[in-house]
C-alpha positions in Angstrom: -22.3 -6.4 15.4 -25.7 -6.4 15.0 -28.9 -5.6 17.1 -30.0 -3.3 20.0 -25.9 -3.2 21.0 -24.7 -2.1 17.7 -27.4 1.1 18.4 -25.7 1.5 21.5 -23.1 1.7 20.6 -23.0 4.1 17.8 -25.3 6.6 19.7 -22.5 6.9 22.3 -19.6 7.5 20.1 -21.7 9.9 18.1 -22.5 11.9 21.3 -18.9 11.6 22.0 -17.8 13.2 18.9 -20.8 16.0 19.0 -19.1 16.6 22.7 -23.0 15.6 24.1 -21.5 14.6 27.5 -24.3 14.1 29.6 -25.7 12.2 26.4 -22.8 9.4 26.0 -22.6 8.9 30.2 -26.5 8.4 29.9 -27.0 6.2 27.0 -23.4 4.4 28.5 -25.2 3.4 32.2 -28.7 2.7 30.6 -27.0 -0.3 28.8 -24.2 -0.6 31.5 -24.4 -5.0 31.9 -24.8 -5.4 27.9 -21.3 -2.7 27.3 -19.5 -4.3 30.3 -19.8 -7.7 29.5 -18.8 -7.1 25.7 -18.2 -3.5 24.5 -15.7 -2.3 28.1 -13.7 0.0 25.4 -17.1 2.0 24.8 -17.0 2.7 28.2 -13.1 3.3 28.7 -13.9 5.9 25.9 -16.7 7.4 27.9 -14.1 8.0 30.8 -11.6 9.4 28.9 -13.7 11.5 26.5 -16.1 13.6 29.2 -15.3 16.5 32.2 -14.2 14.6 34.8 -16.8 16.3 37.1 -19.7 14.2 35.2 -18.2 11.2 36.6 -17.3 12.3 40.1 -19.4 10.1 43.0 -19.8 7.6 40.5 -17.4 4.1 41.8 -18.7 2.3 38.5 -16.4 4.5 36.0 -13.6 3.7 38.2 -10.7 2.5 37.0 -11.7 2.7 33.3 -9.5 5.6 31.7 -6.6 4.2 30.5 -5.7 6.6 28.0 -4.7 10.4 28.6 -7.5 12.0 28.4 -9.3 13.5 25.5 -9.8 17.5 24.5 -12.7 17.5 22.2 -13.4 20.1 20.5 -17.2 21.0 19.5 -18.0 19.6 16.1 -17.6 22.4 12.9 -20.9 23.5 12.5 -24.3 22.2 12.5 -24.8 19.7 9.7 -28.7 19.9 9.8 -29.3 23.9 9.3 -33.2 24.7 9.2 -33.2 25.5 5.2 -36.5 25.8 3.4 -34.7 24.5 -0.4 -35.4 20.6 0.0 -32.6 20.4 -1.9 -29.7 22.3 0.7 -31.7 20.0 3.2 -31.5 16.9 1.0 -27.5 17.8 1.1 -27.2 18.5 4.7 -28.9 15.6 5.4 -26.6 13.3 3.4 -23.8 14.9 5.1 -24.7 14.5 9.0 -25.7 10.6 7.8 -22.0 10.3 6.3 -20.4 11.8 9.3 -22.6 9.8 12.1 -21.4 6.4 9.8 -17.8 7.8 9.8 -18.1 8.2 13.5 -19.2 5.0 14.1 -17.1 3.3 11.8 -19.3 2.4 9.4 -16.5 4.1 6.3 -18.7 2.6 3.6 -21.7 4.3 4.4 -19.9 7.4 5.3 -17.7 7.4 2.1 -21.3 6.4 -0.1 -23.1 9.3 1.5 -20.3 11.7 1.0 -20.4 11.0 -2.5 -24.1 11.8 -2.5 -24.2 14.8 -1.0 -21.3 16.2 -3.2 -23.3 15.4 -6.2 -26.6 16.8 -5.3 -24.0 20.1 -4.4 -22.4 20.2 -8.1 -26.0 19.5 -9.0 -27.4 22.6 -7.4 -24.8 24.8 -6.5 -25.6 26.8 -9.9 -29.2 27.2 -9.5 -28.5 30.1 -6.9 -27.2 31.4 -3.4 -25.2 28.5 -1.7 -25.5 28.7 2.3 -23.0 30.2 4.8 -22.8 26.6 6.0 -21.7 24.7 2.4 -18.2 24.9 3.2 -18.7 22.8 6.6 -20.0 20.3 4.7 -17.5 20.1 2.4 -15.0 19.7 4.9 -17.0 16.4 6.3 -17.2 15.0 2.5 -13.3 15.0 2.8 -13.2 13.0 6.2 -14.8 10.7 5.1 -12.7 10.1 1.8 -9.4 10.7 4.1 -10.5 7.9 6.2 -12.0 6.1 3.6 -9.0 6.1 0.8 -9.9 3.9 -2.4 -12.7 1.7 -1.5 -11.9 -2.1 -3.3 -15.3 -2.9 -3.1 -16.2 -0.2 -4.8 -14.2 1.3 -7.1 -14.4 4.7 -5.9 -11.2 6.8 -5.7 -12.3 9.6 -3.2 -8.9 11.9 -4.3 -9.3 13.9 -0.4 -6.9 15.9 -1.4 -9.2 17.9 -3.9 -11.9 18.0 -1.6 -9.8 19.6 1.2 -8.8 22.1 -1.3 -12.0 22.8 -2.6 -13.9 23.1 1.4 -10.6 25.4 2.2 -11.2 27.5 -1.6 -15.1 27.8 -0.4 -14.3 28.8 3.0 -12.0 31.4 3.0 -14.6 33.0 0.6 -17.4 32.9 2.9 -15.2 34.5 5.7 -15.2 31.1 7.6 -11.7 30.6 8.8 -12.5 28.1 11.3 -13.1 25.3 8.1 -10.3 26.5 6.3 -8.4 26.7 9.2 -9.6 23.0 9.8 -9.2 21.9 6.3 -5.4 23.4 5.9 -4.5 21.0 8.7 -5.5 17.8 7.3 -4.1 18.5 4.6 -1.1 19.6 6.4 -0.6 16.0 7.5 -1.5 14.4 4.1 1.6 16.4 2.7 3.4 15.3 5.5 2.4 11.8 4.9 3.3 11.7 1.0 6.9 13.2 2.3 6.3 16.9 0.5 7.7 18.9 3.3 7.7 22.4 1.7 3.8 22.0 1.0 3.4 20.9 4.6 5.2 23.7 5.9 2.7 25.9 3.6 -0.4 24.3 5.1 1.1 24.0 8.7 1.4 27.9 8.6 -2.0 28.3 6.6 -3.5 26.3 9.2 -2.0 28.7 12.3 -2.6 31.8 11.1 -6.3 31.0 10.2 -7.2 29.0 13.0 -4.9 30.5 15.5 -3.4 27.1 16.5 -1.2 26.6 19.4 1.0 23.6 20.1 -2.3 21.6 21.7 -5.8 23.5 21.4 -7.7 25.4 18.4 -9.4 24.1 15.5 -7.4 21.2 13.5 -4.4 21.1 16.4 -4.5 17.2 16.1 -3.5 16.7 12.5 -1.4 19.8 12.7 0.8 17.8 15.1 0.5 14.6 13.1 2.3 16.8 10.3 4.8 17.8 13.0 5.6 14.9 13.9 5.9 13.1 10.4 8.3 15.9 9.6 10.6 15.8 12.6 11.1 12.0 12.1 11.8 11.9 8.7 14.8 14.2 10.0 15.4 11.6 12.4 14.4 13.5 15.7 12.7 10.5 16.8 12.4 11.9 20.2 11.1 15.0 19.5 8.2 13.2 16.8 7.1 11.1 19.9 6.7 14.7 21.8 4.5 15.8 19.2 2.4 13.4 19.8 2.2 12.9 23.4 -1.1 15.5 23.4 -3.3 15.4 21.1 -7.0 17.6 21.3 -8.9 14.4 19.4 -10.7 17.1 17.1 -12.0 14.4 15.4 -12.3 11.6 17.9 -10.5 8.3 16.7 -9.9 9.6 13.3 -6.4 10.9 14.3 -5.7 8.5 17.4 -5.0 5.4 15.3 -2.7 7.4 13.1 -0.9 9.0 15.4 -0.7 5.9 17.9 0.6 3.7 14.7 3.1 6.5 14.0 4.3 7.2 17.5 5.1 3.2 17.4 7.3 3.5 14.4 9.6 6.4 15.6 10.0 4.8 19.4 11.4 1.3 17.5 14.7 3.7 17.0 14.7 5.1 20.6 14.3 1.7 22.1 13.5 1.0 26.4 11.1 2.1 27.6 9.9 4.6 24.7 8.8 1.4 22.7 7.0 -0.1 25.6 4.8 2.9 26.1 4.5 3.6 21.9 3.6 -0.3 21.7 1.3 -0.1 25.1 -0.4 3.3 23.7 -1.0 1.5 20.3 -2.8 -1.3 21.8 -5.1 0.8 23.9 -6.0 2.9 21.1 -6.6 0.1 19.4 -8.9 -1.2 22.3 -11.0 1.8 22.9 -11.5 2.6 18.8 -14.8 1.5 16.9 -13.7 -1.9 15.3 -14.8 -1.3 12.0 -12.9 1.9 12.3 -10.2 0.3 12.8 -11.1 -1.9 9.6 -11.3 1.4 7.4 -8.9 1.7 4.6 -6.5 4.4 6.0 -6.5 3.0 9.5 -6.0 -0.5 8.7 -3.4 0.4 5.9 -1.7 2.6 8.8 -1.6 0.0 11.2 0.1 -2.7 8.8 2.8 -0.1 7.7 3.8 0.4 11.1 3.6 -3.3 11.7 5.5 -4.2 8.7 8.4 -1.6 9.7 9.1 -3.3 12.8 9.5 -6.6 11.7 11.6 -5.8 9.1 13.8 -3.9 11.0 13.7 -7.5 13.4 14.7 -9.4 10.7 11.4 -11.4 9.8 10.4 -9.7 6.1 8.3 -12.9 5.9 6.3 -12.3 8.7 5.9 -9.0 7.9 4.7 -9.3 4.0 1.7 -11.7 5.7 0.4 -8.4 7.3 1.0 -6.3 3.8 -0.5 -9.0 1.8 -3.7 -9.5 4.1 -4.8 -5.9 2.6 -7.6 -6.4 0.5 -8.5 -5.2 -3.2 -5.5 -2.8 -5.0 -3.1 -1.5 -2.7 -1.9 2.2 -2.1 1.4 3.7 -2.7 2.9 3.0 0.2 2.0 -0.7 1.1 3.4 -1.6 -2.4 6.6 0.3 -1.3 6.8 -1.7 2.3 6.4 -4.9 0.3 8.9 -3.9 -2.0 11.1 -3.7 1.2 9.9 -6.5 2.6 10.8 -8.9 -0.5 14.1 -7.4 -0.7 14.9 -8.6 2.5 13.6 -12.0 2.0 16.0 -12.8 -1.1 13.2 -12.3 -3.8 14.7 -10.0 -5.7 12.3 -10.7 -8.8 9.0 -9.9 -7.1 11.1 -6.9 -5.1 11.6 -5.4 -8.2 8.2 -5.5 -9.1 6.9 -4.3 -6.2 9.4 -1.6 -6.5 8.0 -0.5 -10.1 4.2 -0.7 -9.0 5.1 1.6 -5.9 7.2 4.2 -7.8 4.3 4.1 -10.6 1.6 4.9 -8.4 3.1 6.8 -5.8 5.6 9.0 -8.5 4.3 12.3 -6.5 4.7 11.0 -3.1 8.2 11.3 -2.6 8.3 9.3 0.4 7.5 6.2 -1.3 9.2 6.9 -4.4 12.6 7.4 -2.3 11.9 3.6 -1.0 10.9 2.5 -4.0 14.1 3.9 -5.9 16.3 2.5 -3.1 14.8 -1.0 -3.5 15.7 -0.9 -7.3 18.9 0.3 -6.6 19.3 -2.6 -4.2 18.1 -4.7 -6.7 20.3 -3.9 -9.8 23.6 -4.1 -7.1 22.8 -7.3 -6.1 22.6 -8.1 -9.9 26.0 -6.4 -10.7 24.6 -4.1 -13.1 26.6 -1.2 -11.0 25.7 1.7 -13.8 22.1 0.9 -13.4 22.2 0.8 -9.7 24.4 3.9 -9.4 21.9 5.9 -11.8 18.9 4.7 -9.9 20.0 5.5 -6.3 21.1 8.3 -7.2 17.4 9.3 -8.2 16.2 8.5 -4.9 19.2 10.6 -3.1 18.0 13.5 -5.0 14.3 13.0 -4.2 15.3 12.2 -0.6 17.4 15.4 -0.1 15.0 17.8 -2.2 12.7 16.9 0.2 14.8 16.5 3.6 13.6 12.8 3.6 16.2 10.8 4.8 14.1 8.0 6.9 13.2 7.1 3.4 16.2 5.1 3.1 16.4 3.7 6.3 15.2 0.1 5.4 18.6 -0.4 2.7 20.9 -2.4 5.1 24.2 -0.7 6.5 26.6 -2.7 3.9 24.5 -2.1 1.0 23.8 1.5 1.7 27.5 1.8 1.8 28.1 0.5 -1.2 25.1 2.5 -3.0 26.5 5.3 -1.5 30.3 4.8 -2.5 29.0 4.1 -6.2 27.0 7.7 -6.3 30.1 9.6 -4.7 27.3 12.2 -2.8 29.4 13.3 0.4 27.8 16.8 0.7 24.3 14.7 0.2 22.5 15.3 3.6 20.3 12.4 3.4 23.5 9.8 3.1 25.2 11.8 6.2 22.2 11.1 8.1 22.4 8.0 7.5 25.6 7.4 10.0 23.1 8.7 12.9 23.4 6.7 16.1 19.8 7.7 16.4 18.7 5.5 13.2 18.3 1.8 13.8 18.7 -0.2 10.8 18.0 -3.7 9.3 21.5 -5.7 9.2 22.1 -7.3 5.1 19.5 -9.7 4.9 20.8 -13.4 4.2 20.0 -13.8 -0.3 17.1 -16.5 -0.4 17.8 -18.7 -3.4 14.6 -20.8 -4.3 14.5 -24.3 -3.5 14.0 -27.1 -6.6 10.8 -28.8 -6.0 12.9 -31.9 -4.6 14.5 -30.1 -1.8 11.4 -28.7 -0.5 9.6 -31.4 -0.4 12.9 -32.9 2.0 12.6 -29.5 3.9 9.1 -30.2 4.4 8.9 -33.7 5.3 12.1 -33.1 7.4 10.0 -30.0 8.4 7.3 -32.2 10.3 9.5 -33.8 12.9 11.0 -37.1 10.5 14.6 -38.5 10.7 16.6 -39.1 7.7 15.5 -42.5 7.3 12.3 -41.9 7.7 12.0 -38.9 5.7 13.8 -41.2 2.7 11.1 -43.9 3.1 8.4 -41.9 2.6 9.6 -39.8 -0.6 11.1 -43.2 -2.0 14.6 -42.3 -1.9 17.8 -43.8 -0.5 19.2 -41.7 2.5 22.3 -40.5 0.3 19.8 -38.4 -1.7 17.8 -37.1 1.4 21.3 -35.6 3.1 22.7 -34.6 -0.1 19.5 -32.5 -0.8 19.6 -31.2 2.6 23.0 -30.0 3.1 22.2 -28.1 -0.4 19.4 -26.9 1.3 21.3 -25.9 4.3 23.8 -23.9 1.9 20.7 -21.5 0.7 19.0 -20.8 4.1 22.1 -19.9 5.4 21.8 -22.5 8.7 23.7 -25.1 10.2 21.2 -27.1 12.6 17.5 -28.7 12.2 16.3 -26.3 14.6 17.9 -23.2 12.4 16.7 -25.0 9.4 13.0 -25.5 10.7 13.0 -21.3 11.8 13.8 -20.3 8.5 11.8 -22.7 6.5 8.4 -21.3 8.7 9.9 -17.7 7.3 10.4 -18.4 3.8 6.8 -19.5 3.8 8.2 -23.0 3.1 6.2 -24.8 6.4 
């Protein structure tokens, strides 16, 4: 997007998410042909986002919320405080640039700037009195590396989690319990995420009795019920994860709404009717009304394929599903690598599975969430295998983890049969995580047919047999006599697990083999 629309456009959301009402409606109707023609989400997020009075006696804005609409709060703090240092002003400067870019969608400016301004801080911070306002920035420095995450381009690592602590350290020093209160809460839900329930607990409360949260409004109530949510579904209270969500106060515009939207999708999957029409419905419109290169930021877009990915697994299509894991660019976090893991496991490869399996576990080892479905893939793995010693001693690593940590969604995506037999090997009955497992609640991905490979001469059959050929025709054009061409493709038959051209054609396209 480039030219006088892409100004437009980023002027509006940034009014939006500095609560300028008047501002966004204004800048909105002065390019009202140019954003209805091409941009109608800007404008759907105008409706939702401003005091329905602003619009009243207005019939253009009619009809364009389509979302519930927003509670936003007033942003934390001025970013541009009159200093005389040119340095604090250098800083603050930096900072309000990254947080318009993260607004706007434009991560790697807001991540770049971030990283800027932090360095000119460490630079300076020494030299004498730091402002009342340095924790405020801080806090903005680690929204844009939450949203952010490991930039491939780049190389950076932005490590949020250290930057939330160090804005929450520097804030409740100063007295300023509204950023700390702010900065407990996404952390709250970054615990929650990486399955460490007793540390979001700690931050939950942290959060509360700082910030004075309630169920919906005060400072950092969105992510707060992000991390409520996480933690009742990973009990299985599907239900009551989805109520969580249902209102959010949008502190930070979009930067929550994706998450939560992609998360709300996942848990209505197991409560089925209408529940997934309206998760799946919200999704898109979230989807519809965010920035697009927001949604093309490295959390979001990692978010959105997990949740994808879980769905079609569950539905039986691991192929499908590893084509949205493996469009992620540059090295992939924790728990992608875990999902693929998941997802090859289901396709029959138990080689790359494995793998997959070991890369997650390596680099997500502190995140128990992925490390209980990495461990479960491995156990899968060595059953399959028959090495029964190994597989009991592995799963019984991830029942552990799972029930230290009341995580028993973790092992949802092990079919029913094999989870029985994982579970009959470790002899856990008092485990809480393998009794949750017999929940009506939790749907669960039936034993996935075992893909063996095909020799090079069978797929080429399956492929020219693939394209719409008969037998005979199929044997004149590889130069062989028809005996050979049915021979290879009953074989073939035998490891796809069909019976008909039809079936054979389906699971070809899902092997990746047409």
């Amino acid at each position: 997007m480039n030219g006088p629309a892409a100004g437009v456009l980023g002027g509006v959301y940034l009014a939006l998410a500095d609560s300028q009402w008047d501002r966004a409606v204004a800048l909105a109707e002065a390019d009202w042909d140019v954003l209805r023609a091409a941009h109608v989400a800007v404008l759907r997020a105008v409706a939702e986002a401003v005091p329905p009075h602003l619009l009243s006696g207005r019939p253009r804005w009619d009809g364009l919320q389509l979302l519930g609409r927003r509670r936003l709060s007033a942003p934390p703090g001025a970013l541009d405080a009159a200093v005389d240092d040119a340095g604090w002003r250098e800083i603050a400067e930096l900072t309000a640039r990254s947080r318009s870019a993260r607004v706007a969608g434009e991560i790697a400016v807001a991540v770049e700037s971030a990283f800027a301004a932090r360095d000119a801080f460490h630079r300076i911070s020494g030299r004498g009195e730091v402002p009342s306002f340095a924790p405020r920035l801080m806090f903005e420095w680690a929204l844009a590396f939450v949203v952010g995450g490991p930039m491939p381009h780049t190389g950076w690592d932005t490590q949020p989690e250290e930057q939330l602590d160090e804005a929450f350290s520097w804030a409740l020093a100063r007295d300023d319990h509204e950023t700390a209160a702010r900065a407990a809460a996404e952390m709250a839900w970054l615990q929650a995420f990486a399955g460490r329930s007793g540390a979001a607990a700690q931050w939950i409360e942290r959060a509360k009795i700082l910030g004075r949260i309630d169920a919906e409004h005060g400072a950092g109530a969105s992510p707060i019920r992000i991390a409520q949510s996480m933690r009742r579904g990973d009990r299985l209270d599907f239900a009551g994860a989805l109520e969580a969500l249902s209102s959010l106060s949008g502190d930070h515009l979009f930067d929550h709404r994706i998450l939560a939207a992609s998360a709300g999708s996942m848990y209505a999957i197991h409560l089925g009717g209408d529940d997934a029409e309206r998760a799946d419905e919200r999704l898109r419109r979230v989807c519809e009304v965010s920035p697009r290169a927001l949604l093309g930021a490295p959390l979001n877009r990692a978010a959105l394929a997990y949740a994808e990915s879980y769905r079609l697994v569950l539905d039986g299509r691991p192929a499908q599903a590893l084509s949205v894991l493996d469009g992620e660019p540059g090295r992939r976090p924790a728990f992608v690598e875990a999902r693929r893991a998941s997802a090859l496991l289901h396709r029959g490869d138990g080689q790359a599975a494995e793998l997959a399996a070991i890369m997650a576990y390596e680099a997500g080892a502190v995140m128990p969430r992925f490390a209980v479905e990495a461990l479960a893939v491995l156990a899968v793995v060595k059953l399959r295998s028959g090495s029964r010693d190994a597989a009991r001693q592995v799963f019984g690593r991830a029942v552990d983890l799972a029930d230290r940590h009341r995580l028993p969604a973790a092992l949802g995506l092990v079919s029913q049969d094999e989870l029985a037999a994982l579970a009959a090997l470790v002899g856990r009955a008092d485990s809480p995580s393998l009794n949750a497992m017999h929940s009506p609640r939790m749907r669960r991905p039936t034993l996935a047919h075992v893909f063996v490979p095909l020799t090079p001469q069978e797929r080429r059959v399956t492929q020219t047999i693939g394209s719409g050929l008969s037998v005979r025709q199929a044997a004149e054009r590889l130069a062989v006599s028809e005996n050979t061409v049915k021979t290879q493709l009953q074989a073939v038959y035998r490891k796809l697990g069909v019976t008909r051209r039809s079936e054979l054609v389906a699971a070809a396209r899902e092997h990746g083999l047409l």
